[in-house]
N, C-alpha and C positions, 0 to 999 in steps of 0.2 A: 504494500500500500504506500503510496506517495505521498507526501506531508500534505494537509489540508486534503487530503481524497474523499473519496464516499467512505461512509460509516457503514461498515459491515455489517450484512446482513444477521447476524447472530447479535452482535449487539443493539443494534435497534429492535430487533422482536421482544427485546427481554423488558421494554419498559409496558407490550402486551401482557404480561406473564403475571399472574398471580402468585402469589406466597411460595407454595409447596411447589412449582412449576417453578418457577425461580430457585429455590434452594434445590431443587433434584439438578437443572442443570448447571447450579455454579458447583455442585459434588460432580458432576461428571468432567465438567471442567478442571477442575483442580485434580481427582485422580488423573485424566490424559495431559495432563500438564506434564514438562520435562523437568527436568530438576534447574537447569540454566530458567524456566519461567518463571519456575519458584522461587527463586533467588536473583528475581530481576533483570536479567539478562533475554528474557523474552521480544517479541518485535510489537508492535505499537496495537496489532488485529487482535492478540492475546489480552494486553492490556484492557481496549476498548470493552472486550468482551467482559471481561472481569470486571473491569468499572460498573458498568449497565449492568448486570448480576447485582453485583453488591450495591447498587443505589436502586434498583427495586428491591431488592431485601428490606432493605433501611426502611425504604415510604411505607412497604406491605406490611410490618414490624410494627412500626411505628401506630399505625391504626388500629394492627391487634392489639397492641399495649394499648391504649385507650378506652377500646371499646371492653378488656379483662379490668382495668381500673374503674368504667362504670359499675363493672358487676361485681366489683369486689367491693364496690360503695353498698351497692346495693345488696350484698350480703352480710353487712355488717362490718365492713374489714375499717379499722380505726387509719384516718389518714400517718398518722407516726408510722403504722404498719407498710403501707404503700411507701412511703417518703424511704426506710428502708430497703425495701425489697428492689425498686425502681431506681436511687441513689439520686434522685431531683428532690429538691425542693418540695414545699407543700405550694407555695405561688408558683412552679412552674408546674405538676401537678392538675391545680386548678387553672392556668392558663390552657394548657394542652386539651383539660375535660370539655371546659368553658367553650371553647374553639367545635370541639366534637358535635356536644349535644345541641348546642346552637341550631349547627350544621342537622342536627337528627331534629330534631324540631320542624325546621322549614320544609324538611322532606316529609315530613309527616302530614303539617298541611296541603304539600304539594300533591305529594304522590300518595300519600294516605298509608305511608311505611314508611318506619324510623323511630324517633323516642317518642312515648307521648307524653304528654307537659307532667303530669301526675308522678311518672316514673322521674323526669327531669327534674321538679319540685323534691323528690325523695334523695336522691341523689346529692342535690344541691347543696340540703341540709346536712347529710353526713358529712361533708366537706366544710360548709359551715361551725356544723357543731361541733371543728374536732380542731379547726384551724384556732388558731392562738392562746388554745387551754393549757395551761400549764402543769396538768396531768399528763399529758401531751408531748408536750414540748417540744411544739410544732408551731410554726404563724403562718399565716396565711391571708388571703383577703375573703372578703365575707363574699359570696357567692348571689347573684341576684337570682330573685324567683324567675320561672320560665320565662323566654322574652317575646314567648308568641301567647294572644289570651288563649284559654282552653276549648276544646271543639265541643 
C-alpha cells in the first residue's frame, strides 16, 4: 500500500462489525500475525487493520459498559461499587450514564424502544442517592429527573 492509498478492505469492514464479530477477528488476526507484526515491524495494511479492530472494540465496549452500569444501578449495585470495578470517577460514571439514557429516552419516544422514563427516574436516583454520601465516599453530581415528560 502506498502512503495516503485506499484503506483496506478488512479495515474498513470492521467499523461494520459488532462486538463478538470484532473481537473473533482481531483473535484471528493476532494469532496469523508474524512475530516481526507483533513487535512492530509489520507494514502499514497490518497496522490499519488492527487499528479499526481495536477502535470498534473500544466504541462496542464502551456501550456495553454503560448499558451493564445501568443495570447494575438498577440492581442495586452502590455507585462506590461501580466507581471501583470501572476505575472512573463517580462524575464520569454519571456523565457516561447521563449521555446513554438521555440517548434511551428519545429513542423510546421515537421509536417506542429504549429506556423508559420510570426505569430512567430509578436509575437516576441510585446515582443520586449514592453520589456525595460519605458512607460512600464517593461525589458526584446530582443526576436530573428524566428529560423527556412521561408517555
Amino acid at each position: 500500500m502506498s502512503p495516503g492509498g485506499a484503506v483496506p478492505a478488512g479495515a474498513a469492514a470492521a467499523a461494520g462489525m459488532g462486538l463478538r464479530e470484532a473481537v473473533d477477528a482481531y483473535r484471528e488476526a493476532v494469532d496469523a500475525a508474524t512475530a516481526a507484526e507483533l513487535a512492530g515491524d509489520g507494514d502499514a495494511v497490518f497496522y490499519l487493520r488492527m487499528a479499526a479492530l481495536e477502535a470498534t472494540i473500544a466504541r462496542r465496549a464502551a456501550v456495553r459498559a454503560v448499558i451493564s452500569i445501568h443495570r447494575a444501578l438498577l440492581g442495586g449495585a452502590a455507585v462506590r461499587q461501580l466507581v471501583e470495578v470501572t476505575g472512573v470517577s463517580a462524575d464520569q460514571l454519571a456523565e457516561w450514564w447521563t449521555g446513554w439514557a438521555d440517548g434511551q429516552v428519545r429513542l423510546r419516544e421515537q421509536a417506542g424502544i429504549g429506556v423508559d422514563p420510570e426505569e430512567y427516574d430509578r436509575a437516576a436516583a441510585a446515582l443520586a442517592g449514592h453520589a456525595g454520601t460519605a458512607a460512600d465516599d464517593v461525589t458526584g453530581p446530582g443526576i436530573p429527573a428524566s428529560p423527556r415528560p412521561r408517555m
